[in-house]
SEZA-723724 format. One line per field, with one value per residue: residue in three letters; x, y, z of N, C-alpha, C, O in turn. Coordinates in pm, 1 decimal. Layout:
REM SEZA-723724
code = [ALA_...] $
n_xx = [X_...] $
n_yy = [Y_...] $
n_zz = [Z_...] $
ca_xx = [X_...] $
ca_yy = [Y_...] $
ca_zz = [Z_...] $
c_xx = [X_...] $
c_yy = [Y_...] $
c_zz = [Z_...] $
o_xx = [X_...] $
o_yy = [Y_...] $
o_zz = [Z_...] $
***
This chain:
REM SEZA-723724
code = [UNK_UNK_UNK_UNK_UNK_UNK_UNK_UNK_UNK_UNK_UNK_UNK_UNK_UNK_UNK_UNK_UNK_UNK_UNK_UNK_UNK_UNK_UNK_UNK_UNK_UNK_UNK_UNK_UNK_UNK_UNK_UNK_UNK_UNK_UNK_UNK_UNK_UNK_UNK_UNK_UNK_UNK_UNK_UNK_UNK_UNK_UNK_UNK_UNK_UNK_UNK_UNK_UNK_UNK_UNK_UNK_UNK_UNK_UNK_UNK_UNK_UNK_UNK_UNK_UNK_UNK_UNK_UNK_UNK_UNK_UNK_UNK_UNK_UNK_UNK_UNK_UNK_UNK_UNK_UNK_UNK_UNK_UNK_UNK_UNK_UNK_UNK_UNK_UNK_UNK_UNK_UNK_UNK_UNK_UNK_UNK_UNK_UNK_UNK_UNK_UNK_UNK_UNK_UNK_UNK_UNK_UNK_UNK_UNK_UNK_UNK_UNK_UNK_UNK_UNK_UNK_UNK_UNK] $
n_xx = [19053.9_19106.5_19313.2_19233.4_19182.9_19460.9_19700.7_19982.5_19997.5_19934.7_19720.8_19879.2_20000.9_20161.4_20240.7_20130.4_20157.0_19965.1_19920.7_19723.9_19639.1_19476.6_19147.7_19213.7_19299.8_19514.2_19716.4_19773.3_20021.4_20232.1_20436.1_20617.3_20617.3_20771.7_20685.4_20466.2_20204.2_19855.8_19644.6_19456.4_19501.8_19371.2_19340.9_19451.3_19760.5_19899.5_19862.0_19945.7_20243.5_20376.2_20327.6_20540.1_20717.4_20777.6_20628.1_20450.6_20183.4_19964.0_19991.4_19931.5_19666.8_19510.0_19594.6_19460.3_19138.4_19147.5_19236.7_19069.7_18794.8_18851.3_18904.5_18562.3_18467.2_18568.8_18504.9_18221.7_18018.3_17979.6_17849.9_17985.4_18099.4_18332.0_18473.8_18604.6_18928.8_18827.3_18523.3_18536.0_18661.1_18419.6_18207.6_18276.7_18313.2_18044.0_17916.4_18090.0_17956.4_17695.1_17720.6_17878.9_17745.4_17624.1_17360.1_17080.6_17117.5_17022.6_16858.4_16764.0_16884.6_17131.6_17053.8_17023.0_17272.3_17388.6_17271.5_17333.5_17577.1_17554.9] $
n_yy = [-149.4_-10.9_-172.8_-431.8_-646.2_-613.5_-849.9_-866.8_-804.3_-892.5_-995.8_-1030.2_-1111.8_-1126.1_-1479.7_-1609.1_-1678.3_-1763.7_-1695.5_-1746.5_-1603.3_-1556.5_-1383.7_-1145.8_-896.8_-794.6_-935.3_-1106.9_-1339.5_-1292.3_-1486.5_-1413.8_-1580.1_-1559.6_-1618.2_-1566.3_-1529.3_-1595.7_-1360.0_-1127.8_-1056.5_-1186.5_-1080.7_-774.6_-705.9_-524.4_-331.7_-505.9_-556.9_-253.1_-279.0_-481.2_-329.6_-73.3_94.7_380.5_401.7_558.6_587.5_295.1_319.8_458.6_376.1_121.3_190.3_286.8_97.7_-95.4_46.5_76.2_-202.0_-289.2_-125.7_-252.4_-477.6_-454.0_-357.2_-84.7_220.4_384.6_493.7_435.9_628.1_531.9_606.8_583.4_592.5_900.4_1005.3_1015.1_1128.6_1348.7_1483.5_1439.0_1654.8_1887.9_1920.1_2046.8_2258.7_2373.9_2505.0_2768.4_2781.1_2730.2_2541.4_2209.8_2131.8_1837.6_1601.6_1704.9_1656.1_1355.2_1273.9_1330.4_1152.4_938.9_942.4_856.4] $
n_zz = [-3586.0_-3829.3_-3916.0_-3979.4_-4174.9_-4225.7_-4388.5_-4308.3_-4056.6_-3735.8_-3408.2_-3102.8_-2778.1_-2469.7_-2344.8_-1999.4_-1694.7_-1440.8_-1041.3_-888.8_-507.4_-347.0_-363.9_-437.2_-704.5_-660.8_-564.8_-716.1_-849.2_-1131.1_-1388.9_-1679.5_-1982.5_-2174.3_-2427.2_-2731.6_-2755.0_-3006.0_-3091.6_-2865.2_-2527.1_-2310.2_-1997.9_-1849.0_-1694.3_-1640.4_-1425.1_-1220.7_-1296.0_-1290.3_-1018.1_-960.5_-1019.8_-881.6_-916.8_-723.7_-510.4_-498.5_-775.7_-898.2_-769.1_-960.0_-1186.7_-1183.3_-1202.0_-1406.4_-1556.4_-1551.0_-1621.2_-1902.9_-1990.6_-1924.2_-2136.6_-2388.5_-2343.7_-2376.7_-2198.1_-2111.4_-2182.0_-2319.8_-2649.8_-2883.1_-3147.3_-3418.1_-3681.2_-3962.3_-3951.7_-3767.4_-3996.5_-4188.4_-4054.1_-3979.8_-4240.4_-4326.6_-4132.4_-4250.0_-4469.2_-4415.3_-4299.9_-4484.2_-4712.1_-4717.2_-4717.0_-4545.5_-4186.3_-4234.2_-3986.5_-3909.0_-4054.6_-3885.8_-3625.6_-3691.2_-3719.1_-3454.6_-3276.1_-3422.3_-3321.4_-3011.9] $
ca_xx = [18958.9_19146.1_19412.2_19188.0_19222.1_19589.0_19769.7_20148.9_19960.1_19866.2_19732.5_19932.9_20032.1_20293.9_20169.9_20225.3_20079.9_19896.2_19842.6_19576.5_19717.7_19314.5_19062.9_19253.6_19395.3_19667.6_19810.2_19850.5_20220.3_20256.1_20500.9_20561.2_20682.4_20837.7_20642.6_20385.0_20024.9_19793.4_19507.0_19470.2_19518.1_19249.1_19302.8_19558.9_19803.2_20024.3_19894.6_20070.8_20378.1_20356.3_20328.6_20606.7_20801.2_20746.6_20604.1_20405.6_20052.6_19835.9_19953.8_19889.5_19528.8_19485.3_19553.0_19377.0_19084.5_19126.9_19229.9_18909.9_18667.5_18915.8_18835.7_18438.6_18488.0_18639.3_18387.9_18085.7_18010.8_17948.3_17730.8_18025.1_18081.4_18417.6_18469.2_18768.9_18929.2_18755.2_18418.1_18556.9_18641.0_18283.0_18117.8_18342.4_18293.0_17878.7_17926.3_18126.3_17855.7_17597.3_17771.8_17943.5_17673.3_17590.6_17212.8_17036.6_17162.9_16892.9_16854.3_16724.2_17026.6_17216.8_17026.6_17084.0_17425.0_17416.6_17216.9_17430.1_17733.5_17479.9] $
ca_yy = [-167.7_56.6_-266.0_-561.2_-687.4_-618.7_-977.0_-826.0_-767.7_-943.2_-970.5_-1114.9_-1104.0_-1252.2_-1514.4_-1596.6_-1805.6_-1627.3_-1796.2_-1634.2_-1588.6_-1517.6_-1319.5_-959.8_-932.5_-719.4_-1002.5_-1192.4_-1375.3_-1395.7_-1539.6_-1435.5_-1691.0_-1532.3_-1669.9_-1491.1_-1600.2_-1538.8_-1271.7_-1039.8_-1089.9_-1232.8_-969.4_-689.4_-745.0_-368.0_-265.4_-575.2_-532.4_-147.5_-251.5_-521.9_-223.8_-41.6_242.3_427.1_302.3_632.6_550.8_149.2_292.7_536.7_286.4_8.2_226.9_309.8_-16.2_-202.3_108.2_7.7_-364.3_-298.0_-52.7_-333.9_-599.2_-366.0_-340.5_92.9_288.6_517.6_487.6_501.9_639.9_462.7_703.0_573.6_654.4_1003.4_1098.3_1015.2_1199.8_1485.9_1493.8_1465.3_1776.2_1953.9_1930.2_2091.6_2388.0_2442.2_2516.6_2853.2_2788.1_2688.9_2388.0_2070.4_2009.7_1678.5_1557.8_1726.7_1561.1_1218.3_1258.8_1321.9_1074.2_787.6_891.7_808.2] $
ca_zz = [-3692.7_-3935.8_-3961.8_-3918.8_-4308.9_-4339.8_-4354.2_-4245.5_-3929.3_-3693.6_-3275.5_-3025.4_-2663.9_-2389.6_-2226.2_-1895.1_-1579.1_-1313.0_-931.4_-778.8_-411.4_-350.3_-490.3_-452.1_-786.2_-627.1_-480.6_-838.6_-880.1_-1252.2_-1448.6_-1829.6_-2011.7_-2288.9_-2585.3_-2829.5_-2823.4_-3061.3_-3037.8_-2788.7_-2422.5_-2209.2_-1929.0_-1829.7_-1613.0_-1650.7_-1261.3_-1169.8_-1354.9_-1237.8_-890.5_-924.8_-1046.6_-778.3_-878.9_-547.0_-454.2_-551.2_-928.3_-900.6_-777.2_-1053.8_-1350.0_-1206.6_-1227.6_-1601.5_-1699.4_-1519.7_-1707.8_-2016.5_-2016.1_-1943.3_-2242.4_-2468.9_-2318.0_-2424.4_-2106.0_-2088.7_-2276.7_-2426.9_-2770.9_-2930.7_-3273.4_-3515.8_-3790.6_-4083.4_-3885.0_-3774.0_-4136.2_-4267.8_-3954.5_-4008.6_-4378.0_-4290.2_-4090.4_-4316.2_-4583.1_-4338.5_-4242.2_-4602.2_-4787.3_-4678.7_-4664.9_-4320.7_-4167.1_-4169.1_-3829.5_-3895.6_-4059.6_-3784.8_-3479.8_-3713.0_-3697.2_-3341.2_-3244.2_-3432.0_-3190.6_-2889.4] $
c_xx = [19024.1_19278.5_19392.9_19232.2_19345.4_19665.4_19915.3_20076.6_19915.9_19842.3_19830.6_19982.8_20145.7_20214.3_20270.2_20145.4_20079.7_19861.9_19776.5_19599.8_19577.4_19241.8_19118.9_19354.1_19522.4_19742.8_19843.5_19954.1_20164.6_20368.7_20526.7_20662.2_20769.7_20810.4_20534.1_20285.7_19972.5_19655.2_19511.4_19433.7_19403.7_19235.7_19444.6_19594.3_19927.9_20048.8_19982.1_20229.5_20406.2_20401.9_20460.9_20768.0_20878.7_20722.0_20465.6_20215.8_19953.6_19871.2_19886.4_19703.6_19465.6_19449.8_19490.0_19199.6_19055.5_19139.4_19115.7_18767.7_18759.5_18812.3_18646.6_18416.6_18528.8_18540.4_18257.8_18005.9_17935.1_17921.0_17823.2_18071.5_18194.3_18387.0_18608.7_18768.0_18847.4_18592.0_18437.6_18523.0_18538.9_18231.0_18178.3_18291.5_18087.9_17893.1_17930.1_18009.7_17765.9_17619.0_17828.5_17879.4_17631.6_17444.7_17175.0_17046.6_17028.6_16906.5_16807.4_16813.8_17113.9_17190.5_17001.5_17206.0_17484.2_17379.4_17274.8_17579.5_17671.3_17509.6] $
c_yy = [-141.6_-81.5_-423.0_-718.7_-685.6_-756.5_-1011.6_-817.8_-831.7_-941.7_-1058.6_-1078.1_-1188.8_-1305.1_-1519.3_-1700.0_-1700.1_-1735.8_-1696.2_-1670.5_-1594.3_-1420.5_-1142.5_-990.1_-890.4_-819.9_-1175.1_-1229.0_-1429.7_-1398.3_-1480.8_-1535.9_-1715.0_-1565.4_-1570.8_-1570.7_-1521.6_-1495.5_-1206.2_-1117.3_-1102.0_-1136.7_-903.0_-707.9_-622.0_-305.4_-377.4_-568.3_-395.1_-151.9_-361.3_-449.3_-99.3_108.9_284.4_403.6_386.2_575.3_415.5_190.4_359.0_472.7_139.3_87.1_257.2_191.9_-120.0_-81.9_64.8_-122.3_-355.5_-242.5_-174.7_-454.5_-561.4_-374.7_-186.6_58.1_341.7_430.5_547.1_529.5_581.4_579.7_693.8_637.7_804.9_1095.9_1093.5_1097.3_1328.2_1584.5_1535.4_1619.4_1856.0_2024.2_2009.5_2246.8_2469.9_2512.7_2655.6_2894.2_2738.5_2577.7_2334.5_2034.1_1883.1_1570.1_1570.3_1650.8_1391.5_1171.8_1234.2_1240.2_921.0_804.7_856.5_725.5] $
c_zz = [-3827.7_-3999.4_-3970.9_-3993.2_-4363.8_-4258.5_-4284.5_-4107.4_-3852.7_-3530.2_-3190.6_-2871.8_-2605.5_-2355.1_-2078.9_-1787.5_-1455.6_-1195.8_-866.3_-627.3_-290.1_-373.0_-506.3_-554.3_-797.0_-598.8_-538.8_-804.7_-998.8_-1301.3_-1641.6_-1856.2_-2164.5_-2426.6_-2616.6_-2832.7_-2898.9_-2993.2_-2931.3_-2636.4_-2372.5_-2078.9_-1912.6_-1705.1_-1617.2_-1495.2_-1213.9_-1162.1_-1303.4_-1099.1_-836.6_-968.0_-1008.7_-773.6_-714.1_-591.8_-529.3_-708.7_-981.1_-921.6_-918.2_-1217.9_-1302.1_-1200.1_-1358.9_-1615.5_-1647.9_-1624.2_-1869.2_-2031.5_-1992.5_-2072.4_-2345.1_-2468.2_-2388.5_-2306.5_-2019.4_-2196.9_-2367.2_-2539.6_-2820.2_-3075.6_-3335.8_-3596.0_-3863.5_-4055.6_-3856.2_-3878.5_-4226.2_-4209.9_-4017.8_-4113.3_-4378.2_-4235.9_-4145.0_-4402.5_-4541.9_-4354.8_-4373.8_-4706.9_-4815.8_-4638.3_-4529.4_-4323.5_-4201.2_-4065.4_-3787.3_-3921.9_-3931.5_-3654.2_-3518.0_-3681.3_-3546.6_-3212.1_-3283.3_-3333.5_-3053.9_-2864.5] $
o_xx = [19011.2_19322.8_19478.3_19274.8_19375.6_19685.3_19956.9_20168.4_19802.4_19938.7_19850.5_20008.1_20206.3_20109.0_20382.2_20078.1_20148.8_19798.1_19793.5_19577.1_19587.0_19314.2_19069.2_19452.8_19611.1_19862.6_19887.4_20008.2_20096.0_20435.5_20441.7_20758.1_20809.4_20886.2_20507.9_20277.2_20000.2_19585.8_19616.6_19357.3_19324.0_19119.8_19544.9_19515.3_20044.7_20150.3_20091.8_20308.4_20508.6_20483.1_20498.0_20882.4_20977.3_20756.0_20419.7_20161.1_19872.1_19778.5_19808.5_19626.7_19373.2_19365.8_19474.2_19121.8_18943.8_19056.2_19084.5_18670.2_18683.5_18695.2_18593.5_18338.6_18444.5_18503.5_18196.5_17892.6_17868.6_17934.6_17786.3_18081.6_18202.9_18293.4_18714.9_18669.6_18765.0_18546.1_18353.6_18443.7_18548.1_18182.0_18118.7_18249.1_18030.4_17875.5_17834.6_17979.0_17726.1_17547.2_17829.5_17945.6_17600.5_17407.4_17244.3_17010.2_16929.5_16955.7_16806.7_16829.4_17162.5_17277.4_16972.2_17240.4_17577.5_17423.9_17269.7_17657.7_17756.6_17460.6] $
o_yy = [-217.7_-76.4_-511.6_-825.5_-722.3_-774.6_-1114.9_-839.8_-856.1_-885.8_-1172.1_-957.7_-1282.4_-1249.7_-1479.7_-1795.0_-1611.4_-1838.2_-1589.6_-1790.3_-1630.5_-1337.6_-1050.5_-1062.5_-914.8_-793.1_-1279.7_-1159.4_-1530.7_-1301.7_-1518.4_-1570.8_-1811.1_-1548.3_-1489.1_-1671.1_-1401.7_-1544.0_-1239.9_-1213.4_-1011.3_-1109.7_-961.3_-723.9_-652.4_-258.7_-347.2_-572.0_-415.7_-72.8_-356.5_-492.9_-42.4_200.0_205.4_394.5_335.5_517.9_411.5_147.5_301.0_489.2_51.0_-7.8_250.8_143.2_-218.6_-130.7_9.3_-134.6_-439.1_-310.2_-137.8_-515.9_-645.1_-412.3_-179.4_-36.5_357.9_308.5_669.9_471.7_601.5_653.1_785.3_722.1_868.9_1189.4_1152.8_1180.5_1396.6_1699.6_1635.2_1705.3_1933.7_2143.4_2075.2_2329.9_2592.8_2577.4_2678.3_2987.0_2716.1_2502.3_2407.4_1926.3_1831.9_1471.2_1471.7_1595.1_1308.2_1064.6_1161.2_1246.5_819.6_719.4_821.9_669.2] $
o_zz = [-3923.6_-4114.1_-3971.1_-3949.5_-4477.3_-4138.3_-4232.0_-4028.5_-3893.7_-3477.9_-3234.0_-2876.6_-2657.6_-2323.6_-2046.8_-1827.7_-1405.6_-1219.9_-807.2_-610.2_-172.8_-428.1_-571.2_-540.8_-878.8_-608.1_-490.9_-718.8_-1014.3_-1264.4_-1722.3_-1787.3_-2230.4_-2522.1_-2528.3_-2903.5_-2898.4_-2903.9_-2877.1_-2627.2_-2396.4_-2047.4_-1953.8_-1612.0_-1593.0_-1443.4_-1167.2_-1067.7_-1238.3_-1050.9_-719.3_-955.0_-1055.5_-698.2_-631.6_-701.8_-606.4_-765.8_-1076.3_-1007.6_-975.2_-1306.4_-1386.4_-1190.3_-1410.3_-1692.1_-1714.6_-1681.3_-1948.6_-2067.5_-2065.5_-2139.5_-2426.9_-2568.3_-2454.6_-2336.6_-1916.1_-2274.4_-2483.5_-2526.4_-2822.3_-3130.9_-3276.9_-3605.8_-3861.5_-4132.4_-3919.4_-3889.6_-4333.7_-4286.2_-4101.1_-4103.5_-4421.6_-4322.3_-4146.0_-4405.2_-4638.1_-4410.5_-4381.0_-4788.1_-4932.7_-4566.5_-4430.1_-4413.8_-4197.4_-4031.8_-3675.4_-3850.3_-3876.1_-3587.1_-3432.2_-3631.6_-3513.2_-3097.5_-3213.8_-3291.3_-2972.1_-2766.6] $
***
């Protein structure tokens, strides 16, 4: 988010060519193909690479578990709710103000605040 607007910057990925062997995506054969597409990758393919790497089976299962709650996470898919810096350092800053004051919090403010990270 924090880099969305800067023009030096930009997304990109390898591509590559995937044959689906059948529907167990363990048992992918892909290909990269050494070029740069633009925008971000259409899906992750790291347990593959991982497992054609050969690291040992419990880790394969371990990150294809994060990176499938990853990608639902990215899809909007789950409920949780990341925060970006720029968001952080406003929340933070909100907080701050609460607590700095020395008079009694507003708990109405406070259960606003806590209610927009919901």
């Amino acid at each position: 988010e924090d880099w969305k607007n800067e023009p030096s910057i930009r997304l990109g990925h390898m591509e590559c060519v995937v044959e689906d062997n059948d529907n167990d995506s363990e048992k992918k054969s892909i290909a990269f193909l050494y070029t740069l597409g633009d925008g971000p990758c259409p899906k992750s393919f790291g347990v593959n690479v991982a497992r054609l790497a050969g690291l040992p089976d419990d880790v394969l299962e371990r990150a294809k578990r994060v990176s499938v709650a990853f990608e639902a996470e990215m899809n909007g898919e789950t409920n949780h709710h990341k925060i970006i810096p720029s968001e952080a350092e406003d929340i933070a800053s909100k907080i701050e103000k609460l607590f700095s004051t020395g008079a009694e919090v507003n708990h109405d403010e406070l259960k606003q605040i806590w209610e927009g990270l919901q």
